[in-house]
N, C-alpha and C positions, 0 to 999 in steps of 0.2 A: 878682435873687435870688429863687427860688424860696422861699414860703411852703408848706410839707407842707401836704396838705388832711386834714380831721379825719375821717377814715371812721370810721364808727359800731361797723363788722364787726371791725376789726383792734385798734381801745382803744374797748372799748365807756365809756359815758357811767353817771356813776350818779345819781340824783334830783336831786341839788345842783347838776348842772352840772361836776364833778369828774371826772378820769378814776380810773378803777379799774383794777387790774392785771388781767391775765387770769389764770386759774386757777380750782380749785376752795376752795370754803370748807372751815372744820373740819366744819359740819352736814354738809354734803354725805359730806366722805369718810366720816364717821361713819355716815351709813344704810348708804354703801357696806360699809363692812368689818360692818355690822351683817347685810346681806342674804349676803353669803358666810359668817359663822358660822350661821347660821339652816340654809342649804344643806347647809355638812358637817356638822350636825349630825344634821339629816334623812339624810344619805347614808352615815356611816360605822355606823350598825348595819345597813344593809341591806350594806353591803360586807360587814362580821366576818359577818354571817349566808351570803352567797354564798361566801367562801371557806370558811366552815365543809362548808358542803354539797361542796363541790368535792373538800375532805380527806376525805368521808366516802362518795364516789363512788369516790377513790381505795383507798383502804381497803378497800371492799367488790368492787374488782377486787382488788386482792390477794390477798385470802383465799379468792376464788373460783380465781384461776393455785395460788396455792400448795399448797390441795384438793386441787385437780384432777393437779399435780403429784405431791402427796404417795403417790397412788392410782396413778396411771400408774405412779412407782417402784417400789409392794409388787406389783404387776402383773409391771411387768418384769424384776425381780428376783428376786420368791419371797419378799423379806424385807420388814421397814418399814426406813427409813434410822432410825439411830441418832440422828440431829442433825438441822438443817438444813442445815449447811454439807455434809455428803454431797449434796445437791441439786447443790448448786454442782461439787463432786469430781466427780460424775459425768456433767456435761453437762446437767442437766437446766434448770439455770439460768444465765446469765451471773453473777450477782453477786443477791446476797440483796438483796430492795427494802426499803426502808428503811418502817419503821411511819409514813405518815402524819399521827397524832394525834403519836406522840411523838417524828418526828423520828429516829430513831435506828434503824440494823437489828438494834440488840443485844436490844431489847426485846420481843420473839415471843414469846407463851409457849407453848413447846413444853406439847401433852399428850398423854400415852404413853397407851401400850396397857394394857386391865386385866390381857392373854395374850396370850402371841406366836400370832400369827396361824397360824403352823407349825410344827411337832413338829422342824424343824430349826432356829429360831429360837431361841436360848439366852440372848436377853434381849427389852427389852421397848423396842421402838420409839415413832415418834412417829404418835401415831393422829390428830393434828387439830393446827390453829396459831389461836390465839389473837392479838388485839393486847395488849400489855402497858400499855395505858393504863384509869387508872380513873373517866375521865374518863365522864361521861353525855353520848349524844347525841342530836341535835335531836329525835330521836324517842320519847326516855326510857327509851331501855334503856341500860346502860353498853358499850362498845364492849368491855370483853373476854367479852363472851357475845358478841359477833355471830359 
């Protein structure tokens, strides 16, 4: 009959002579789970900070397409569009993008013309597009003036 030999490596030995179980103690997992809330704690305002900037790179393509849009259409038209959704009616856009900050494409704020740009224009279109959020951003100005 074989006698198991006592390897040191596989049931370590503790001071007394005793074996100990293998595993980790409570101290142990404790620094552990202490050193990962430390980590997200340091990493989740540089995340909110990086997607902040992200939404506001978004954003400020937007409003530069929908410009640049808005102009091309009194161009090629003669008129301003009425709405936005005439963008859409007339090919100039797939589908109105959606505001960034608030998530939503309902929130635009249209702003008209102070006079129709032409003597055959008998009402008063949209001269510029705003975001509808009043939210301030990283750079301190609020995002419906940008």
């Amino acid at each position: 009959m074989d006698i198991p030999s006592h390897d040191p490596v596989a049931c370590p030995v503790d001071a007394k002579g005793g074996r100990r179980l293998a595993g980790f103690s409570l101290l142990e997992m404790m620094m552990v789970v202490m050193l990962i809330l430390i980590v997200v704690s340091i990493a989740q305002p540089i995340y909110h900070t990086a997607m902040l900037r992200a939404r506001e790179a978004v954003l400020a393509d937007d409003l530069y397409t929908l410009r640049y849009l808005l102009d091309r259409f009194t161009v090629d038209m003669g008129r301003s569009p009425r709405h936005l959704e005439e963008l859409v009616e007339k090919g100039y856009l797939t589908r109105l993008p959606a505001d960034p900050i608030t998530g939503s494409n309902q929130t635009w704020q249209e702003v008209q013309e102070k006079a129709p740009p032409s003597p055959t224009q008998d009402y008063l279109g949209i001269a510029d597009i705003d975001s509808g959020s009043d939210a301030i951003s990283l750079g301190g100005t609020p995002y419906n003036i940008w």
